[in-house]
C-alpha positions as CSV (number, residue, x, y, z in Angstrom):
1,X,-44.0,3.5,23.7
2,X,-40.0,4.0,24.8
3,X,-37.8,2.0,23.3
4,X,-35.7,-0.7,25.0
5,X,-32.4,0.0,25.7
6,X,-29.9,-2.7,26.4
7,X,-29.7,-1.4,30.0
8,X,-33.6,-2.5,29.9
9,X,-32.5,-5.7,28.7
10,X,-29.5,-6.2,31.7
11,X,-31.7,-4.6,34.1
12,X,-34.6,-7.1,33.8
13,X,-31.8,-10.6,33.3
14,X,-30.5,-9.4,36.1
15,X,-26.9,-9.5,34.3
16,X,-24.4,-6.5,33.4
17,X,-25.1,-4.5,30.7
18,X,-21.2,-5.7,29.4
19,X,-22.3,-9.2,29.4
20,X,-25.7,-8.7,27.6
21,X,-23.2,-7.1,25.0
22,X,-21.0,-10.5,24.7
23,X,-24.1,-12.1,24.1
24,X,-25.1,-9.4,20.7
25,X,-21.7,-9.6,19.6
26,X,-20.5,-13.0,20.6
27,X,-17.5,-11.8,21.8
28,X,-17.1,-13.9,24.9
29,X,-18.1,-16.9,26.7
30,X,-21.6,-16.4,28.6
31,X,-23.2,-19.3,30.7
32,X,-25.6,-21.1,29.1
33,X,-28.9,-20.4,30.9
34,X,-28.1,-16.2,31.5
35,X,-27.3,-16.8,27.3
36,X,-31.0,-18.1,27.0
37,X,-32.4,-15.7,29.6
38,X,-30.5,-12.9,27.6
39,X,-31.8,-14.2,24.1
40,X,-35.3,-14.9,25.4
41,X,-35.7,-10.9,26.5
42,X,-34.1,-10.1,23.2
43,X,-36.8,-11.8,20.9
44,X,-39.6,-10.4,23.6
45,X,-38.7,-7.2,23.0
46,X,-37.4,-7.5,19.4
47,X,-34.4,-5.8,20.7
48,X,-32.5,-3.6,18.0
49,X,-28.9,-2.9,19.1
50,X,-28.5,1.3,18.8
51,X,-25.2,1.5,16.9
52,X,-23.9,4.3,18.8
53,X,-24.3,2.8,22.2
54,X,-22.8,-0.3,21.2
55,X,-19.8,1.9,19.8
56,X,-19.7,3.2,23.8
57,X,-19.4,-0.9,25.0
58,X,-16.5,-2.0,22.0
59,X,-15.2,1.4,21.1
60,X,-15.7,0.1,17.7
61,X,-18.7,1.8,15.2
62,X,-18.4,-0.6,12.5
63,X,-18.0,1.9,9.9
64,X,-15.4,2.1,7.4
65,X,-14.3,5.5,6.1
66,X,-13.5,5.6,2.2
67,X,-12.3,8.6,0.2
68,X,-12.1,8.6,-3.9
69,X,-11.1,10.7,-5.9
70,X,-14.1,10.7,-8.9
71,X,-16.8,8.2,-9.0
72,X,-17.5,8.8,-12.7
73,X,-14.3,7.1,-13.0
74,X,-15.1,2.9,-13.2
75,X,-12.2,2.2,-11.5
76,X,-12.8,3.7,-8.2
77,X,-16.9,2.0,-8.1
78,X,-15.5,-1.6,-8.7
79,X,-12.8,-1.3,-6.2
80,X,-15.2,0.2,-3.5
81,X,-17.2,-3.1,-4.7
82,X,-14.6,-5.6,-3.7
83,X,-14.2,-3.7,-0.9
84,X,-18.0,-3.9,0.2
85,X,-18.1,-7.4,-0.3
86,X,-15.3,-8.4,1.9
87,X,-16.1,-5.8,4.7
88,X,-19.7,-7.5,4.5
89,X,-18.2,-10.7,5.9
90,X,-17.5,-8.5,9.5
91,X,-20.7,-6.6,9.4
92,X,-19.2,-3.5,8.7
93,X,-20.3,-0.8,6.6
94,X,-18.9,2.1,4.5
95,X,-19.0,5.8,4.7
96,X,-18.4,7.2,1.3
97,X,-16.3,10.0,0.1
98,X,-16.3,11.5,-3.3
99,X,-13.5,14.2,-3.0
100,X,-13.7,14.8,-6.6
101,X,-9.7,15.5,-7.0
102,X,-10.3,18.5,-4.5
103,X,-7.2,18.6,-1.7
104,X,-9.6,21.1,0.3
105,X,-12.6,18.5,0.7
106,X,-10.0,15.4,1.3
107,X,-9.6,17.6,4.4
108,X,-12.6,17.7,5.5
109,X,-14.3,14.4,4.9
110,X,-10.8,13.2,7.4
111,X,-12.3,15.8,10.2
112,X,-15.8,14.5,9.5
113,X,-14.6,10.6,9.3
114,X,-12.6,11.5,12.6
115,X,-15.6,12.9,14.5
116,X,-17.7,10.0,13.0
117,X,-15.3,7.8,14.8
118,X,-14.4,5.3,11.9
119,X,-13.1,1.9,12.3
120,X,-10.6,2.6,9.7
121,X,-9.8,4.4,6.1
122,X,-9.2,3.5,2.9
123,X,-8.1,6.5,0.8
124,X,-7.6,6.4,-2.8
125,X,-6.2,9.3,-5.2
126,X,-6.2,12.6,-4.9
127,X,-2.5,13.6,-2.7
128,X,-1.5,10.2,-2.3
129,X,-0.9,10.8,-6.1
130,X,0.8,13.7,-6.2
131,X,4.5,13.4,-7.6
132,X,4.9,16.7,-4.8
133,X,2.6,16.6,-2.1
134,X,2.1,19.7,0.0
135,X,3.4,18.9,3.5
136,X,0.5,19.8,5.6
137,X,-1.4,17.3,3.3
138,X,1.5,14.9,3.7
139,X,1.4,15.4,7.9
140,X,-2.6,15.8,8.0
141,X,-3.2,12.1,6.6
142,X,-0.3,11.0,8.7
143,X,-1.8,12.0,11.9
144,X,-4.7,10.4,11.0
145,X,-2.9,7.0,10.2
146,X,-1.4,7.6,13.8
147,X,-5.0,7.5,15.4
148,X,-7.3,5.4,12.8
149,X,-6.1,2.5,10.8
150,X,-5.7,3.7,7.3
151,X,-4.7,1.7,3.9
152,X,-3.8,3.9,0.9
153,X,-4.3,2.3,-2.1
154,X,-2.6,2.5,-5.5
155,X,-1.0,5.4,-4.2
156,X,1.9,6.6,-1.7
157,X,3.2,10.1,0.2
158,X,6.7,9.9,0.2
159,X,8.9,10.3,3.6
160,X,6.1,8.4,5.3
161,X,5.5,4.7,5.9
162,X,1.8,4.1,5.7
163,X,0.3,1.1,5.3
164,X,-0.4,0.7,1.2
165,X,-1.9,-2.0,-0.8
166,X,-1.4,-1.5,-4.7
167,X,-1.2,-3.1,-8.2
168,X,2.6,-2.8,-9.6
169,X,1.5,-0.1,-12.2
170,X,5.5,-0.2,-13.8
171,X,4.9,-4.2,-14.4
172,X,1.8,-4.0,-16.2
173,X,3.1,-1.4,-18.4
174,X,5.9,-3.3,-19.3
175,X,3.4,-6.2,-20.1
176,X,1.0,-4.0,-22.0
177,X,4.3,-2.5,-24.3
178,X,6.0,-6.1,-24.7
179,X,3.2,-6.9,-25.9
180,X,2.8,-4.5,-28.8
181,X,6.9,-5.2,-29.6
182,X,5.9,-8.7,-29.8
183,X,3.0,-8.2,-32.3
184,X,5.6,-6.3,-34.7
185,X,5.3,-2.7,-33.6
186,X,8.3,-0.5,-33.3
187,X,7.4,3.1,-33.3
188,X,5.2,3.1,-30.5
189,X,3.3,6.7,-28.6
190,X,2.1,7.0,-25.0
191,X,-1.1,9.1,-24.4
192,X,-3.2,10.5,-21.1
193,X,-2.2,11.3,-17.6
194,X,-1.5,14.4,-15.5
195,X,2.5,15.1,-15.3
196,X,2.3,15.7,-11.3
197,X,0.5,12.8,-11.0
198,X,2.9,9.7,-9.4
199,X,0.0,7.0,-11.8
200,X,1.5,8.8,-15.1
201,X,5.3,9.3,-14.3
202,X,5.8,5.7,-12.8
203,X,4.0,4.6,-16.3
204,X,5.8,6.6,-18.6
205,X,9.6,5.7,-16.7
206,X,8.2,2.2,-17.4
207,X,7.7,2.6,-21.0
208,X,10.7,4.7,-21.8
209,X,12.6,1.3,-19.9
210,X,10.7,-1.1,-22.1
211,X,11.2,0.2,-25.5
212,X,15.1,0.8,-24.1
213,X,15.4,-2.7,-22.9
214,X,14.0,-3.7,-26.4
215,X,16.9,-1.3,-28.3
216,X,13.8,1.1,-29.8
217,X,14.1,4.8,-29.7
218,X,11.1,6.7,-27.9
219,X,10.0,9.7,-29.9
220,X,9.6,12.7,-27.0
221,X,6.9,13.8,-29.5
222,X,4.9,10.9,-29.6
223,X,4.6,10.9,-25.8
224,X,1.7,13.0,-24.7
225,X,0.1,13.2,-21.1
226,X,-2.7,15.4,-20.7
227,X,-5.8,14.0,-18.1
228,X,-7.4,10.6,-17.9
229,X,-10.8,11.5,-19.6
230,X,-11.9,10.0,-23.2
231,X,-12.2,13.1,-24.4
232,X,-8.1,14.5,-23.6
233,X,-7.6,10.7,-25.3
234,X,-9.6,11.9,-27.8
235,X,-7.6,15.1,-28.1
236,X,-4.4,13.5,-27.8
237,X,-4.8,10.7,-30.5
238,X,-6.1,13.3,-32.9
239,X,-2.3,15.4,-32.2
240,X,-0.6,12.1,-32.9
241,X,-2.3,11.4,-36.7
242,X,-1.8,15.0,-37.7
243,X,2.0,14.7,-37.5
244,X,3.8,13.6,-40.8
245,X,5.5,10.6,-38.7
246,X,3.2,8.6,-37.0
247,X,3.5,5.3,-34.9
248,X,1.8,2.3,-35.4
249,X,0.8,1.5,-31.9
250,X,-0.7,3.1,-28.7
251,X,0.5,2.6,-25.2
252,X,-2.9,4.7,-23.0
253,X,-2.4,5.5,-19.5
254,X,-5.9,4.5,-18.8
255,X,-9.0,2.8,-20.7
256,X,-10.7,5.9,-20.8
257,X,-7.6,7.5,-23.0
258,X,-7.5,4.7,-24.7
259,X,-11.4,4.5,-26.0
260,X,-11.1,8.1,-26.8
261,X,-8.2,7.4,-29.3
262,X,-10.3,4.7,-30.5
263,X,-12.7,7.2,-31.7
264,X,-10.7,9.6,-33.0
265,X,-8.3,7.0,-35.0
266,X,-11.9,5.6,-36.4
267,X,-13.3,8.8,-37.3
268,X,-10.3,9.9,-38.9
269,X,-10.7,6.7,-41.5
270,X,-8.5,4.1,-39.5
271,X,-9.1,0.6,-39.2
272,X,-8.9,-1.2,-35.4
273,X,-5.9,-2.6,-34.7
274,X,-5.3,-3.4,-39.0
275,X,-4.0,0.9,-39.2
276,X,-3.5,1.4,-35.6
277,X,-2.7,-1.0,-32.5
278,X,-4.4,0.7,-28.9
279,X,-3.6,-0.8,-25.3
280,X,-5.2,0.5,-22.4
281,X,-5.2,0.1,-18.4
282,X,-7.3,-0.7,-15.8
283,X,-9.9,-3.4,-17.7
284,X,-13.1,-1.4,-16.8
285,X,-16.0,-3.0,-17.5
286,X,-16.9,-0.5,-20.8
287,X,-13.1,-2.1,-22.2
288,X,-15.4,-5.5,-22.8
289,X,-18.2,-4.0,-24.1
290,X,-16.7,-1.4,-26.3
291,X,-16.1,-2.1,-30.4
292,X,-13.6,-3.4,-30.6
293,X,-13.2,-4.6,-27.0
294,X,-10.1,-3.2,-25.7
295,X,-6.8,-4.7,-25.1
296,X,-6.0,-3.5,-21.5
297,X,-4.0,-4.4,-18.5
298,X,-5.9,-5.3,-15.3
299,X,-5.4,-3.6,-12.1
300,X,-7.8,-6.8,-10.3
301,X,-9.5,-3.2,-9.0
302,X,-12.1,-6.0,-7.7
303,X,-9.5,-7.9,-5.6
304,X,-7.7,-4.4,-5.1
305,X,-10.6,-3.4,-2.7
306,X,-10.7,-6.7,-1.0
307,X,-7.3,-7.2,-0.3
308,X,-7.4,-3.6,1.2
309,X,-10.3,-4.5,3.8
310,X,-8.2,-7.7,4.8
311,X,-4.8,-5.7,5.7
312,X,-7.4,-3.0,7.2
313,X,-9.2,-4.9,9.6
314,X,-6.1,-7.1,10.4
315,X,-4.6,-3.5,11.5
316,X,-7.8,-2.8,13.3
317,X,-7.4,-6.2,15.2
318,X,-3.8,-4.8,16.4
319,X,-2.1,-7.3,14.1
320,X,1.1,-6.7,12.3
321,X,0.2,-5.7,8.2
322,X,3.4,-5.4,5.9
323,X,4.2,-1.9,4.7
324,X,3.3,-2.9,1.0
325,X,1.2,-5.7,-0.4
326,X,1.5,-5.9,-4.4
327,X,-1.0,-7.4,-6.5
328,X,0.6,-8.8,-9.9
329,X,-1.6,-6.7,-13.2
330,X,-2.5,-9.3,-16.0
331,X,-3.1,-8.5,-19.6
332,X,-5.7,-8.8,-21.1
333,X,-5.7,-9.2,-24.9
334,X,-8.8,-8.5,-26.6
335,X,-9.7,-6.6,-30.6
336,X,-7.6,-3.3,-30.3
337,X,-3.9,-4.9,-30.6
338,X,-2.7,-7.0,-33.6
339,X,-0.2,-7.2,-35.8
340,X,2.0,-4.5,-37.5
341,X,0.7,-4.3,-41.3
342,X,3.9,-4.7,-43.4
C-alpha cells in the first residue's frame, strides 16, 4: 500500500499543500472548518509527516548538529544532556559527533553536518581549545558559523567573533585555590592539562594570580600539566611526593587528575585531606561517589548545555544572541580538602 504524502493529504481537502503544513506545525492561522477537514484526513490516514519533505516546506530539519571532543570524558555526556532536555522542548533532535580530539574528523562531521542540512551546531573542544589554532581550522568553522548557526562552548578561536557560551574557567580556579589558602595551605602544586590547550593556560595564569594576590610564592616545579586522564594524574601526583619538598595541597585541572592523585597519594601511605588536601574541576558525577568525595569546582556542565540550546535557537529564530554568555562556576566542598596539619 503507498504511503500518504502530504500532497495526498492537500489534494483530497482541497487546500495547498503550504497550508496543510501550518496546520502540522502550527505555524499560522488556518480557518476553523479547513483546520478540522485537515485534522480529520490526518487521523484517517494516520498521517506521519516525512522529515525531509517537511525540511523542503520550512527549510528547517529539526536537527541539531553536536561535535565533542571524547565521550569517555563525563563532562561532555552531561552537557550534551542539558542540551537534549532543553532542545526537547522545540522538538528538535541531535546529531552526534565524537571527534575524539582528532582536527581531521572535526572536518568532516562539519561537511557531513552541512550536507545533513542542520538547524544549528554546538561544538565543544577539540580547536576551539587550542592556545594556536591552525588557520584553515580557524576559517573552516568560521564559514560554517557564516551559513549555520553555531555556539562554541567552553572554548574560543581567536580573531573571530563567534557566538560562545562558557563557564569563567579563571573564576573558579581562583575559588577552588582561595579555598585551599583559607583552610591553612601555603605551598600549594597544580597538576593535569595539555600546555597548547587554552582549558590549562587560562587555569594555570589564574592560579599563578591567586597565590600572587595572596603574597605566596609558586614553585615552577610543583606545577605539572601533562593530559586530563586519571592515570597522567596518577603519574603526576606520584612526581610531586618523590621530591624532597612537597606541598600540602593540590590544585587538579580536572576531576579526572584529581582522582588519580587521590590514588596515588593513598597508595603511597597518605591520609585524605589529613597528609594531602586535592581540589578538582568540573563536579562529574564519579567526584560524589568517589572515597572521599571530591572537593571540586562546578562548571553547571548541565545548565552549560541548556543555556547553549537557548542562545542557539534564538540565533536560529534570527534574534540578536550576545557574543559571550558566562555562567558563574560554584565550589563545591566535599572530603578531599581540609585543614593544613600543623
Amino acid at each position: 500500500m503507498r504511503q500518504v504524502t502530504i500532497y495526498d493529504i492537500a489534494k483530497e481537502a482541497n487546500v495547498s499543500v503550504s497550508t496543510v503544513s501550518r496546520v502540522l506545525n502550527d505555524t499560522a492561522p488556518v480557518k476553523g472548518s479547513t483546520r478540522a477537514k485537515i485534522e480529520e484526513l490526518i487521523q484517517k490516514y494516520n498521517f506521519q509527516p516525512n522529515a525531509m519533505a517537511r525540511s523542503l516546506l520550512t527549510n528547517e530539519t529539526g536537527i541539531i548538529g553536536v561535535i565533542v571532543p571524547d565521550l569517555t570524558n563525563p563532562f561532555f555526556p552531561e552537557v550534551f544532556a542539558g542540551a537534549e532536555e532543553k532542545a526537547q522542548q522545540s522538538g528538535h533532535t541531535f546529531l552526534l559527533s565524537n571527534s575524539i580530539g582528532d582536527y581531521a574528523k572535526e572536518s568532516q562531521y562539519l561537511s557531513i553536518l552541512r550536507e545533513k542540512r542542520v538547524d544549528g551546531l554546538i561544538f565543544l573542544g577539540g580547536r576551539i581549545n587550542l592556545k594556536q589554532c591552525d588557520d584553515h581550522l580557524v576559517q573552516e568553522l568560521v564559514q560554517f558559523a557564516s551559513v549555520i548557526p553555531t555556539v562554541l562552548i567552553n572554548g574560543a578561536l581567536r580573531g573571530t567573533d563567534l557566538v560562545r557560551v562558557a563557564t569563567d574557567e579563571s573564576a573558579g580556579t581562583t575559588l577552588a585555590v582561595r579555598h585551599l589558602i583559607e583552610l591553612g595551605h601555603t605551598e600549594i602544586g597544580f597538576i593535569g592539562g595539555e600546555s597548547h590547550m587554552t582549558t590549562t593556560l587560562n587555569k594555570l595564569r589564574a592560579f599563578r594570580k591567586t597565590m600572587n594576590e595572596e603574597g605566596l610564592d609558586v614553585r615552577e616545579d610543583w606545577l605539572l600539566p601533562n593530559s586530563f586522564s586519571i592515570d597522567s594524574g596518577k603519574h603526576q601526583m606520584l612526581k610531586l611526593l618523590a621530591m624532597k619538598e612537597k606541598p600540602t595541597a593540590v590544585f587538579c585541572v580536572n576531576d579526572y587528575t584529581a582522582i588519580g592523585a587521590i590514588k596515588a597519594s593513598v597508595e603511597s601511605g597518605l591520609t585524605i585531606p589529613d597528609d594531602m588536601s586535592i581540589v578538582g574541576f568540573d563536579d562529574i558525577p564519579l567526584a560524589h561517589h568517589f572515597i572521599p568525595e571530591l572537593t571540586t569546582v562546578s562548571q553547571q556542565a548541565h545548565e552549560l548545555g541548556k543555556t547553549a540550546v537557548t542562545v542557539l535557537k534564538a540565533m536560529m529564530n534570527q534574534e540578536k544572541v550576545k557574543k559571550l554568555t558566562s555562567l558563574a562556576p560554584q565550589l563545591i566542598v566535599r572530603q578531599s580538602s581540609g585543614p593544613r596539619r600543623g
